[in-house]
N, C-alpha and C positions, 0 to 999 in steps of 0.2 A: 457724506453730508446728509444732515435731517433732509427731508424731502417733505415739510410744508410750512417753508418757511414762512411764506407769505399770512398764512392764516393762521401759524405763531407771531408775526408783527401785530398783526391786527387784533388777536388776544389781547396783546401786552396793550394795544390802546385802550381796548375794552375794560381791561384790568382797573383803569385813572376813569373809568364813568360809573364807578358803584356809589352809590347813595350812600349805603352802608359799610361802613366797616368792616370787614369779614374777623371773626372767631381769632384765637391765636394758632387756634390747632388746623382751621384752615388755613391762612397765613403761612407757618409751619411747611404746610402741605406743595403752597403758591412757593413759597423759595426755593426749596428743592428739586422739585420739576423746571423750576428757570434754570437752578444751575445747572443741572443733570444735563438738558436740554441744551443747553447753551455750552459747557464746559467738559461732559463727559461725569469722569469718576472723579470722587471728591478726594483734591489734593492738597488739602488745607490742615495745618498742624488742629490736634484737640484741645478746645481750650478750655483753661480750666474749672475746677468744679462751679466754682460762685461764679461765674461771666455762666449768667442764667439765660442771657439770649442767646448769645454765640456758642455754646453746648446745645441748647435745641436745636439750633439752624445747622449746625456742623453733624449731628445725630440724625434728623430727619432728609441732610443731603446725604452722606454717606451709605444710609438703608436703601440707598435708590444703586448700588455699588453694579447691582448685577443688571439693571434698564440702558436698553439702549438709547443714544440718546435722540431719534427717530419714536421709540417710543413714549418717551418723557416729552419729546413735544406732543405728539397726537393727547395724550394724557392732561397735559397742561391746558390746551386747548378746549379738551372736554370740561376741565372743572372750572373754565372760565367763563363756558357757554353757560355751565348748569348754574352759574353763581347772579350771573346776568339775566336770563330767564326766570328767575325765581324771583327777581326784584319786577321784573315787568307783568308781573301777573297776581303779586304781594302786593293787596293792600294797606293802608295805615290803619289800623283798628286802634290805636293807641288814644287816641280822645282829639279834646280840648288843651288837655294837660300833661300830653306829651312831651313839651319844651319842657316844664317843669318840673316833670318827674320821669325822667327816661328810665324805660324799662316795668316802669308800672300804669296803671288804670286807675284811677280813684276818683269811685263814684259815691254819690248819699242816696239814699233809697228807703223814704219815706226817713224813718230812725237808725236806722243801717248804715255804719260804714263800710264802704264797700273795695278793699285795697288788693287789686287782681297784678300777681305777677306777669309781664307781660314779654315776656323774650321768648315765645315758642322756637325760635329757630335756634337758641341757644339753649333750651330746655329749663329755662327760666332762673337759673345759675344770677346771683347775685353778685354784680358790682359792687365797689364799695359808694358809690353814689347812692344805690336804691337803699341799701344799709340806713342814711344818713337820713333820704327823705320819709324812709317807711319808719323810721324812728321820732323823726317832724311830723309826718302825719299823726300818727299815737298821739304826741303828746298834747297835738291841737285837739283833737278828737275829744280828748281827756276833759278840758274844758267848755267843749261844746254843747249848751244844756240841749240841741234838736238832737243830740245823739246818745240812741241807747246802747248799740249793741257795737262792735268791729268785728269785720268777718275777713280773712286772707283767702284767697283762694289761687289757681294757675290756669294759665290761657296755655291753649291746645292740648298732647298727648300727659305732659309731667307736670304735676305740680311745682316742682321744684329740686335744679340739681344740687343743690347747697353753692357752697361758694366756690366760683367763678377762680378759675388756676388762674389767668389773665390776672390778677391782681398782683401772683408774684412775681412775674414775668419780663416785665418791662423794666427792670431796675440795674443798675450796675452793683457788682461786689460789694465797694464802697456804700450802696446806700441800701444795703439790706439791714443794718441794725435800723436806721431811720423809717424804712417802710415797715419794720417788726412792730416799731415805738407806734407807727401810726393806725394799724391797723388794729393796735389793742385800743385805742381809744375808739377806734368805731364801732368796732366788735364789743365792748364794755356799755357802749352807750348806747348800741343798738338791743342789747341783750334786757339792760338797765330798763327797755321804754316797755318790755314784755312786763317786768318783773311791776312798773309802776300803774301801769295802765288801769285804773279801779273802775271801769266797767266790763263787762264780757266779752269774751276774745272769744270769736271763733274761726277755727281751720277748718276750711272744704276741699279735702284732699282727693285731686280728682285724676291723682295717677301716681308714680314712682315719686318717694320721697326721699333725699339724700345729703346730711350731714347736718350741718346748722338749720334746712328746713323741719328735720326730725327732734333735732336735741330740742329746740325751743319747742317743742307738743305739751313739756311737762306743762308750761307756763299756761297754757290754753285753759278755757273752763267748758270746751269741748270741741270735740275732733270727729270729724265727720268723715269718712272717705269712700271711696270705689272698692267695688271685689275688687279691683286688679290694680290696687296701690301696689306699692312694698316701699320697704322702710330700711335705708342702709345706711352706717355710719361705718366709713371703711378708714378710721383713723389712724391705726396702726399701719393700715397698706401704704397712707399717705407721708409717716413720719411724724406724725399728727398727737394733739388729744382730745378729751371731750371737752364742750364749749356749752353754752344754754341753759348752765345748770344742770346738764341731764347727768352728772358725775353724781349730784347730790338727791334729783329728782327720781332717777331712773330705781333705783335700787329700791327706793323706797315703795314705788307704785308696783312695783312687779319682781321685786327680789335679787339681793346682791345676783343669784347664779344667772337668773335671764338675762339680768341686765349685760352681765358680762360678758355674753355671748355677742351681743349690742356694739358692746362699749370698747372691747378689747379685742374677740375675735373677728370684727367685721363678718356678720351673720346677718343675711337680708331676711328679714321674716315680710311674710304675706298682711293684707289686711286681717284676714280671721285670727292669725297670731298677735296683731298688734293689738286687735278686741280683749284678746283672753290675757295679755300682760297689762292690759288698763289703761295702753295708751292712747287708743281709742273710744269712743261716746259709742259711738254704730256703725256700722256696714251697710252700703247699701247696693243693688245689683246696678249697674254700667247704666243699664239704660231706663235706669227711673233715678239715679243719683240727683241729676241737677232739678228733675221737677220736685223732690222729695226736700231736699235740703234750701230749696228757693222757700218753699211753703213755710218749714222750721224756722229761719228768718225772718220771716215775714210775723211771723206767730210773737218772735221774741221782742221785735219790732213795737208789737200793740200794748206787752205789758209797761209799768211803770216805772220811769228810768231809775228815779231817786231807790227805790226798791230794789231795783236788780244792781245798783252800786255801793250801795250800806251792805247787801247782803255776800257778794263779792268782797266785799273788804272785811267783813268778820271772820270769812272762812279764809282770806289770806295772809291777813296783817300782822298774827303770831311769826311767819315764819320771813318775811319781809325782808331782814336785816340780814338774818341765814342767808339768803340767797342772795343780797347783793357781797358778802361774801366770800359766796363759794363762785361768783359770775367774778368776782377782779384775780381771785385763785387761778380760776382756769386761763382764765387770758395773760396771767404774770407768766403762767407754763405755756403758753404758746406764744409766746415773745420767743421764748429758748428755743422752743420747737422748731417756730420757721427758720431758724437761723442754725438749724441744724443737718448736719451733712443727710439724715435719715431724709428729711422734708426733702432736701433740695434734689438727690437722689431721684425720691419716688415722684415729683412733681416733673422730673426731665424726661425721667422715665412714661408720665403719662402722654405727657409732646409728644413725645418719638412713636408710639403707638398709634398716637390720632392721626399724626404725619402720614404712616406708613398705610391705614384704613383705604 
């Protein structure tokens, strides 16, 4: 018999006092260790490919095959304590406007908009909620005559992991065409508020950038980051394609062969290589980034707005049309994608990994 039970009960109570939500991949982690714990070896039929919950959760208890299940409690316990701890010591930096925009920061800063990814403990991984609201914010921003500039940036170590597995995760068989259908309207109209936005976008890339945070850079009118960014689009790992335009953008700024390396081979390049293919403005060293690119802000901030929006729209309104486009192309093809044994595969596949972490 496990030998602490007592302080396995009291986990599982602990477990019903989290503020927060936990991760899916923690989640993942929390089922398997209860069964493990509680049941031994997983003696549950596999189910099948589309039942995208009950394949992770039968994946990530199964990998536990060779834990005892004395061990799987001591284990569960730990990651219940570490889960509860880190809320009681985690502040809310989230704002004012945390109820209304979960997951993000959205400040004004003299003429600045100021739209900070805010899920450090998720690595700032995109919801389809923050999708909708960072897409509402643009397009208010857009008609805001106090506002000159929009600037993106990411709270704690990543700028952004791109998009958030959690999104495809919670659905049954049955409602994966209707979450494919749904997601291209967010993804279309989130991508759509990049392509419309007729004042200056800028990105302050203040760490690891990954998927739809990278492919939307084309859209930017400039990109700012840390030596110790890096930039990965692993769409083929995932089942995936490209999204943000950057099928149409990428090629062009730094050549069909780099890009391909980008776009097809999932190839993480450094800040200094993201400089030299053009998808980034500058580079800046770690510990003068935030005071250097506050100041550039602030600087674009004093010039005059009507100016920097006439001037924005001449250099992009040629291509306008192209890119909405090639932004409803890429999402008609990832409609297919998701809904394809490759996605569904490599998306269980990454569960079962974070599970087993």
């Amino acid at each position: 018999m496990p030998a602490h039970d007592e302080a396995f009960e009291a986990a599982k109570n602990r477990l019903n006092t989290l503020k927060e939500e936990p991760g899916n991949d923690v989640k993942l982690q929390i089922y398997a260790l209860f069964k493990q714990a509680s049941k031994g070896k997983c003696d549950a039929p596999k189910p099948g490919a589309f039942d995208f919950v009950g394949k992770a959760k039968w994946e990530a208890w199964n990998a536990l095959a060779s834990m005892s299940q004395d061990d799987a409690q001591q284990k569960y316990i730990q990651l219940i304590n570490k889960l509860t701890a880190a809320e009681d010591v985690t502040p809310n930096p989230q704002g004012a406007n945390a109820d209304k925009y979960p997951g993000l920061q959205i400040t004004k800063d003299n003429k600045a908009l100021r739209i900070l990814l805010n899920r450090p403990d998720k690595k700032n991984a995109l919801t389809w909620q923050m999708y909708d609201n960072i897409a509402e914010t643009l397009k208010e921003a857009a008609d805001d005559k106090n506002i000159a500039v929009a600037v993106i940036t990411g709270a704690g170590d990543y700028y952004c992991s791109g998009n958030d597995l959690a999104n495809f995760t919670n659905v049954t068989p049955e409602q994966v065409p209707e979450m494919a259908r749904k997601g291209k309207v967010v993804l279309q109209n989130y991508v759509k508020s990049f392509i419309d936005f007729p004042k200056p976008l800028i990105a302050l890339v203040n760490g690891p950038a990954v998927g739809i945070s990278v492919t939307v850079l084309g859209l930017f009118d400039a990109v700012y980051c840390t030596d110790r960014a890096t930039f990965h689009t692993p769409f083929s790992q995932l089942g995936q394609s490209p999204e943000g335009c950057s099928s149409y953008i990428f090629p062009k700024i730094m050549g069909q062969a780099k890009a391909g390396e980008l776009l097809f081979f999932n190839k993480k390049i450094t800040a200094q290589e993201a400089e030299e293919r053009n998808l980034v403005t500058r580079v800046f060293p770690e510990n003068v980034f935030k005071k250097e690119t506050d100041a550039l802000v602030a600087y674009y901030s004093t010039l005059p707005p009507k100016s920097l929006e006439f001037s924005k729209i001449l250099t992009r309104f040629a291509e306008r049309e192209v890119l909405h486009r090639v932004n409803e192309a890429e999402c008609d093809r990832l409609v297919e994608r998701w809904q394809s044994e490759d996605c569904i595969n490599a998306i269980m596949s990454f569960f079962s990994r974070k599970s087993n972490l």
